[in-house]
Residue, then its C-alpha position, 0 to 999 in steps of 0.5 A: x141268112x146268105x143271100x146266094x143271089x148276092x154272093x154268085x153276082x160278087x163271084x162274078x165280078x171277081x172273076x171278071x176283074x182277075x180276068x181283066x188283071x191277067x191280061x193287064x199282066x201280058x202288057x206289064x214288063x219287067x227288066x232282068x239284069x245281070x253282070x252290071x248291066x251286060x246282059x238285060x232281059x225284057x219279059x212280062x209279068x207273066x213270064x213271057x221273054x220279049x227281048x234278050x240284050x247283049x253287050x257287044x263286050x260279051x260277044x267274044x267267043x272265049x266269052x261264051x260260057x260267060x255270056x251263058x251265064x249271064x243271060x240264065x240269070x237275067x232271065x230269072x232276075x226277069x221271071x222273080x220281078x214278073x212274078x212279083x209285079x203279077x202278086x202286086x196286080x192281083x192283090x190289088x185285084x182280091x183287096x188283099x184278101x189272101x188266097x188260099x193256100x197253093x192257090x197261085x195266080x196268075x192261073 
């Protein structure tokens, strides 16, 4: 027989430790790039923009829808490798042990 005593303690302690990966997350940061380099964007693992960098090259006004373009695909370079950093920390967090299916972390 289960002990139910035994499995709420183990619940606990993994919702402690997904707590502690999710703030881990926060600190995590992953660089997105695009245009060779013209345009980086730092993020964290969780998706939160920190800092836009633009190369003086791209500050030209007749530039500017390239510049544009640019920074919507290093932020989403950025958002994937946040997102793929958040999986590898909670997989490390869950021991591999697949989540159910549409559950999605971070929460």
């Amino acid at each position: 027989m289960v002990n139910l005593g035994n499995m709420m303690k183990q619940a606990q302690q993994l919702q402690k430790k997904i707590a502690d990966a999710q703030e881990k997350l926060n600190s995590i940061e992953v660089e997105g790039v695009s245009g060779g380099g013209v345009v980086k964007v730092i993020a964290t693992a969780k998706g939160e923009v920190k800092r836009i960098v633009i190369d003086e090259s791209l500050l030209k006004p007749e530039d500017k829808e390239i510049a544009e373009d640019l920074i919507v695909a290093a932020v989403n370079d950025a958002r994937q490798k946040g997102e793929s950093a958040a999986q590898t920390e909670m997989k490390s967090v869950t021991g591999g042990m697949p989540l159910p299916p549409g559950m999605k972390l971070p929460f």
